[in-house]
C-alpha positions as CSV (number, residue, x, y, z in Angstrom):
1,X,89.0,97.2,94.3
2,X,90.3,97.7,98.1
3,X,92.7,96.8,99.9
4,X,91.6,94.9,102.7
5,X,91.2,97.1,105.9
6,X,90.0,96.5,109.6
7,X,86.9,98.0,108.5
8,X,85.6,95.5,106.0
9,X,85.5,92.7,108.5
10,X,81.9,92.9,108.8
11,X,80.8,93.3,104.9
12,X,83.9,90.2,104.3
13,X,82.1,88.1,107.3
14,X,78.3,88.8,105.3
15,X,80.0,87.8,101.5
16,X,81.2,84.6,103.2
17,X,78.1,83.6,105.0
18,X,75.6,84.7,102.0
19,X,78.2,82.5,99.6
20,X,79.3,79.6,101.4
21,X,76.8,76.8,100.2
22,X,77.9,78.3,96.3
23,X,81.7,78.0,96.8
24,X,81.6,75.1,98.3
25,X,79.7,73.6,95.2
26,X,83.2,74.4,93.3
27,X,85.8,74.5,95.8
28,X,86.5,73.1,99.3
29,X,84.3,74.7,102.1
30,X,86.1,76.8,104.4
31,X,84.8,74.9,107.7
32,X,82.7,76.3,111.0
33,X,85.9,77.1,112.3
34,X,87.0,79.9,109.4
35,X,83.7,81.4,110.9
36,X,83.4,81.0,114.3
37,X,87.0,82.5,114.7
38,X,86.8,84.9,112.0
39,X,87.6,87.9,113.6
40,X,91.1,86.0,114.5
41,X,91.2,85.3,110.9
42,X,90.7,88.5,109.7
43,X,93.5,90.1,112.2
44,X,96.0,87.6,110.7
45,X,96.0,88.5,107.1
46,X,95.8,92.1,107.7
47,X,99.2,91.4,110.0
48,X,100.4,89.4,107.1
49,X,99.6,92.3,104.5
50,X,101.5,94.8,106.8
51,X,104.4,92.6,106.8
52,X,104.6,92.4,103.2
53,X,104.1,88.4,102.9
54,X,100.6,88.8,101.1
55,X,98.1,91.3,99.8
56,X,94.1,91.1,100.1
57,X,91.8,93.2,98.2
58,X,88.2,93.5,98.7
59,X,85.8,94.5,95.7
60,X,83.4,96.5,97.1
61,X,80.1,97.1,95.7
62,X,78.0,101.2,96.4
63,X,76.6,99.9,99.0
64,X,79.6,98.8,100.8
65,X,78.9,94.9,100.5
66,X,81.4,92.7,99.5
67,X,80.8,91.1,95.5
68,X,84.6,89.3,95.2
69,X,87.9,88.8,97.3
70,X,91.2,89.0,95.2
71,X,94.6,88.1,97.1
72,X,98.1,87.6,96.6
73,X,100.0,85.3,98.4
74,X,103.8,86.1,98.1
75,X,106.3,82.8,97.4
76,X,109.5,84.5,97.0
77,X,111.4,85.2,94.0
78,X,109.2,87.6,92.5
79,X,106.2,85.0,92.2
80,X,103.0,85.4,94.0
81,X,100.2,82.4,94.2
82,X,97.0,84.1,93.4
83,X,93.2,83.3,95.1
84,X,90.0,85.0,94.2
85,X,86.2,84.2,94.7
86,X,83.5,86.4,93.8
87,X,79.3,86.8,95.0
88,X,76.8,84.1,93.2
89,X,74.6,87.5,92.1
90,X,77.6,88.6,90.0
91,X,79.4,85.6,88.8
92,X,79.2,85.3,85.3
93,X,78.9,88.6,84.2
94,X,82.8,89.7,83.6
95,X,83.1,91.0,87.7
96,X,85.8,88.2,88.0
97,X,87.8,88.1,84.8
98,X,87.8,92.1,85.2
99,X,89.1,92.6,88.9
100,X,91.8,89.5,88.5
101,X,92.9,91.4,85.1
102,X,93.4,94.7,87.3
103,X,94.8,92.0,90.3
104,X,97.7,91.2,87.4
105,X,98.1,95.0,87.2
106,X,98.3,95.5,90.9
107,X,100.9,92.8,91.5
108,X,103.7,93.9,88.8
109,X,103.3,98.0,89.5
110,X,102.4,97.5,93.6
111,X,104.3,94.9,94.1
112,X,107.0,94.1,91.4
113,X,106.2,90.8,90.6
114,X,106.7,88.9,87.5
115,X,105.1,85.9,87.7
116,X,101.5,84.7,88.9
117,X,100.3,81.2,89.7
118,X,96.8,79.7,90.1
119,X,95.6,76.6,91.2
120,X,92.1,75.5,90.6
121,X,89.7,72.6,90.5
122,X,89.0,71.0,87.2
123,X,85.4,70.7,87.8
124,X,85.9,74.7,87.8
125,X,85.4,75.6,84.5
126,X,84.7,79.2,85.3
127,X,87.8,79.9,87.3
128,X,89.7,77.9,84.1
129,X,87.7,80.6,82.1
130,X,88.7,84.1,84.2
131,X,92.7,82.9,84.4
132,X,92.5,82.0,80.2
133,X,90.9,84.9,79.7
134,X,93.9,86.6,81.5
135,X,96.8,85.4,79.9
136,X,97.3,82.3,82.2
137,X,98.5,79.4,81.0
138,X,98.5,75.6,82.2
139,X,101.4,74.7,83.3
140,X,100.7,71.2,85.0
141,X,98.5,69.5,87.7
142,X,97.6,70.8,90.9
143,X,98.5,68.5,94.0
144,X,95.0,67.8,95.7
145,X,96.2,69.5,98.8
146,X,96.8,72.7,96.8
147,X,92.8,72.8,95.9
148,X,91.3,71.7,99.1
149,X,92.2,67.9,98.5
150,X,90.8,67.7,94.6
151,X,92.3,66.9,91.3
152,X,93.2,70.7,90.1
153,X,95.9,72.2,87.4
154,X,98.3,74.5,88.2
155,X,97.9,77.9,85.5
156,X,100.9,81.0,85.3
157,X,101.8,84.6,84.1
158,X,104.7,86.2,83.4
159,X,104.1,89.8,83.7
160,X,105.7,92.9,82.1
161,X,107.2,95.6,84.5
């Protein structure tokens, strides 16, 4: 895992294309515009990771391609929301559960947070499955507007220093 750099614009751009018809079968698609203004896109959440409001990491495959994006986005008090999506051609094999377990890492010795929240669909059993897996918990329903205007549940984590 990466932390998201000027340089992976490209290989980020390609993951998104070559998945967008499978994430959208699970979670809200991300519109023409997240693509056609991309580049934009990309320039503000590396200007948000430099200012220390969130942090994106990229996992990147031998060949440079993108297989999963794994970010943290900061909410004060020591609590970051966390968002992840991986490739079709590796879902299901562990890629996901694996990178958010070294996510959880990242964020309390990187970042010193404690707590971790996750918002997901409840038609997305396999996103319920990697945050289980991980020590979240369910702590209550989503609001639709917190997964892309569906019925979701909110899951957390306390973390140890």
């Amino acid at each position: 895992m990466q932390r998201l750099r000027a340089d992976h614009a490209t290989a980020v751009l390609a993951f998104e294309r070559a998945n967008r018809a499978y994430f959208a079968a699970t979670i809200s698609d991300r519109g023409d515009e997240f693509f056609e203004r991309f580049e934009e896109r990309h320039g503000a959440m590396l200007a948000a990771q430099e200012a220390g409001t969130d942090a994106y990491y990229v996992l990147v495959a031998e060949d440079d391609s993108i297989l999963g994006r794994f970010n943290l986005f900061f909410v004060g008090e020591g609590t970051a929301n966390v968002g992840y999506r991986v490739a079709r051609h590796v879902a299901g094999k562990g890629v996901a559960t694996a990178t958010v377990r070294d996510l959880c890492r990242l964020a309390a010795a990187d970042h010193g947070l404690h707590t971790l929240r996750a918002a997901t669909t409840l038609g997305n059993l396999a996103s319920q499955k990697v945050l289980s897996r991980n020590g979240f918990v369910q702590v209550g329903p989503a609001d639709p507007a917190d997964v892309g205007g569906k019925p979701g549940i909110w899951y957390e984590l306390g973390l140890k220093p």
